[in-house]
C-alpha positions as a Markdown table, in Angstrom:
| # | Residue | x | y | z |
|---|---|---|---|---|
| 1 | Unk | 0.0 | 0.0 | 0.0 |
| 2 | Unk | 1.7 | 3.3 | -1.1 |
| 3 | Unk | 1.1 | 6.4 | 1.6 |
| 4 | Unk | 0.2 | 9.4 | 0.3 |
| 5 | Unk | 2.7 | 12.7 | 1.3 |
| 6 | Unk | 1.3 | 14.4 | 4.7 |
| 7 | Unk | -0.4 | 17.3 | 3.7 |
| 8 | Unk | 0.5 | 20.8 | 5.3 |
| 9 | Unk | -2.6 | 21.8 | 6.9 |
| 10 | Unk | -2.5 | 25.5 | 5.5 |
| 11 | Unk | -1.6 | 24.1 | 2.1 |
| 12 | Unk | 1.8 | 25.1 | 1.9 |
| 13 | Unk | 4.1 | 23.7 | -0.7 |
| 14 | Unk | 7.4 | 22.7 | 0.6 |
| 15 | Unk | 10.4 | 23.6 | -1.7 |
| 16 | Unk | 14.0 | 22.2 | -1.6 |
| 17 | Unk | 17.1 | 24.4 | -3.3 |
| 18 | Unk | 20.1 | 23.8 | -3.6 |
| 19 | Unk | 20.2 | 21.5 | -0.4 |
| 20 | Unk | 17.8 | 24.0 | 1.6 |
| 21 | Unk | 14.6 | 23.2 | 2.6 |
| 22 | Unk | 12.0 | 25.5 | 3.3 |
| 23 | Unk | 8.5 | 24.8 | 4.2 |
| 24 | Unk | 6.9 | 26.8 | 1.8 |
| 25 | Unk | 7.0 | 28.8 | -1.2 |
| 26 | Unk | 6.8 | 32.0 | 0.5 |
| 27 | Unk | 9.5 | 30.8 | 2.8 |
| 28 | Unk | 11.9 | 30.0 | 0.0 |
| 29 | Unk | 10.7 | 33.1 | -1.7 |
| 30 | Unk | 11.8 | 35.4 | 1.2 |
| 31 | Unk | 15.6 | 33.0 | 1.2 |
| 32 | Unk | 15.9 | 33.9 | -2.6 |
| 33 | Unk | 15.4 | 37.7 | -2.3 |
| 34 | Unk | 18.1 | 38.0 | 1.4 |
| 35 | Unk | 20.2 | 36.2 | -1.1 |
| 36 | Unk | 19.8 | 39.1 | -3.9 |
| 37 | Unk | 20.1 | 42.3 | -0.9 |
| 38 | Unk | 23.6 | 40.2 | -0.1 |
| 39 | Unk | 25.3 | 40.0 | -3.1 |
| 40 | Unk | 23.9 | 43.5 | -3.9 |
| 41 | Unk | 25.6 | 44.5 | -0.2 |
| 42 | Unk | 22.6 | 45.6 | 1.0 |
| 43 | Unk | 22.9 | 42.6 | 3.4 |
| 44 | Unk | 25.9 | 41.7 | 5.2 |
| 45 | Unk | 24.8 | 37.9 | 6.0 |
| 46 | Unk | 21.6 | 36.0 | 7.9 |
| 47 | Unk | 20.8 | 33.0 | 9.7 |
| 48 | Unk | 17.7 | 30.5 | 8.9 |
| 49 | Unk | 15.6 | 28.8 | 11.8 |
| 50 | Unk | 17.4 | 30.9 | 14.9 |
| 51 | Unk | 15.8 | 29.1 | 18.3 |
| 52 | Unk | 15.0 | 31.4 | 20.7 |
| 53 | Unk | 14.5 | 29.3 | 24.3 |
| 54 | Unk | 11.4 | 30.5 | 26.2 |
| 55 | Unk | 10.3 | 29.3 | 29.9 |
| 56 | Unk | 8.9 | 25.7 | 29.8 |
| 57 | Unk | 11.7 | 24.5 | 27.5 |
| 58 | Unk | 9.5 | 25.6 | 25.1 |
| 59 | Unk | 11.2 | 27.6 | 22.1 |
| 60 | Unk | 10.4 | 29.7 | 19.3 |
| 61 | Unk | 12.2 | 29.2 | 16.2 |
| 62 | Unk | 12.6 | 32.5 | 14.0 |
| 63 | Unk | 12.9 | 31.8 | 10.2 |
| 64 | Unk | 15.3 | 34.7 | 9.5 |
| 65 | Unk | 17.5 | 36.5 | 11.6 |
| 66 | Unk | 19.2 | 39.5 | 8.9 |
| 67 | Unk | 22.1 | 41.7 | 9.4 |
| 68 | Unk | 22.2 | 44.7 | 7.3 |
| 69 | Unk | 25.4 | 47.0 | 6.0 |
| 70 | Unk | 24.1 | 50.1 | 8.5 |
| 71 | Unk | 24.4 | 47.9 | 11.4 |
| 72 | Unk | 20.6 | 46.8 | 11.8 |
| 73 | Unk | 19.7 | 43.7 | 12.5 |
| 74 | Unk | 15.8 | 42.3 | 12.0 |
| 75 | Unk | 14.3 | 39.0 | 13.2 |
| 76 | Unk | 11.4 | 38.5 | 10.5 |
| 77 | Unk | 8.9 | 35.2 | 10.3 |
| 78 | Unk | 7.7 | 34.6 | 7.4 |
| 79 | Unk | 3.8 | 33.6 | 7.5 |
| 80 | Unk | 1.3 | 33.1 | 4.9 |
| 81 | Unk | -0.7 | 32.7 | 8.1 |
| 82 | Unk | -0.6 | 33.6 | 11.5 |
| 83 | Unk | -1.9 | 30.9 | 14.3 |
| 84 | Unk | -3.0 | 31.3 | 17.7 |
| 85 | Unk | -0.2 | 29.7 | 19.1 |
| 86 | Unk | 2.5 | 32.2 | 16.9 |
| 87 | Unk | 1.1 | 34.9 | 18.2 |
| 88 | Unk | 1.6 | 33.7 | 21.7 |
| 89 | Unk | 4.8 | 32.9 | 21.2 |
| 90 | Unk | 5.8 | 36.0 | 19.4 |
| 91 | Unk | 4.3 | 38.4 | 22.1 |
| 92 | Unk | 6.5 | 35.9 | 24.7 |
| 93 | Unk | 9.8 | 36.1 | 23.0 |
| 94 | Unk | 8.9 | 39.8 | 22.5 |
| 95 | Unk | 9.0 | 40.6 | 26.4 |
| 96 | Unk | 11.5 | 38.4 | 27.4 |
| 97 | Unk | 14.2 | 39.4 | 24.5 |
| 98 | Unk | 15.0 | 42.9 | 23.4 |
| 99 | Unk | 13.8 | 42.4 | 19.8 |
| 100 | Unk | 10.9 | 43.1 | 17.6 |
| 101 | Unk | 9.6 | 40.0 | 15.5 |
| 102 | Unk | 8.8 | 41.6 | 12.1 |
| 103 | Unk | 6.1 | 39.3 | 10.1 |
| 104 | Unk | 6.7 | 39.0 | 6.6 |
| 105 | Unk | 3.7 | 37.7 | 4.1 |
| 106 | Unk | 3.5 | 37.7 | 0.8 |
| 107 | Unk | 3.9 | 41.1 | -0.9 |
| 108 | Unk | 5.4 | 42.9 | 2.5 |
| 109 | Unk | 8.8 | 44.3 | 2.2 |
| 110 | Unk | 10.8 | 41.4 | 0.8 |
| 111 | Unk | 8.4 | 38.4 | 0.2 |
């Protein structure tokens, strides 16, 4: 008996690049155009899935984590939708860590 693939249960289509994996096209999207702002300098270098450890040994995994040229550095999730639990856990790492989670869907600043 052959198993269908597990479906993601907003639909999302998982992509797989050049040995990266990304759990959606958005996702992968966002990876391509970081990868554009660096090699135009824009962007000095980033980090994919950064864990951020919250109380409970739960943890909140950011999908980007982007320094810039001026110095800047942004912590962006990349969401084509935003669940009840992500919002928890964004206002959580929020107040314990001095950071802002920026929220990028499709057609915001780089997706």
């Amino acid at each position: 008996m052959l198993r269908s693939r597990a479906r993601h249960k907003f639909k999302a289509k998982p992509v797989t690049d050049d040995g990266h994996h990304f759990p959606s096209k958005l996702e992968h999207a966002y990876f391509k155009q970081l990868q554009i702002l660096k090699s135009a300098g824009e962007v000095l270098f980033f980090l994919r899935q950064v864990p951020l450890h919250l109380p409970g040994g739960a943890k909140y995994v950011c999908d980007f984590v982007i320094f810039y040229k001026d110095e800047t550095v942004s912590f962006v999730d990349v969401k084509g939708m935003e669940t009840s639990e992500f919002i928890l856990k964004k206002k959580m790492v929020e107040a314990l860590y001095p950071i802002t989670i920026e929220v990028a869907k499709r057609g915001s600043k780089h997706a």
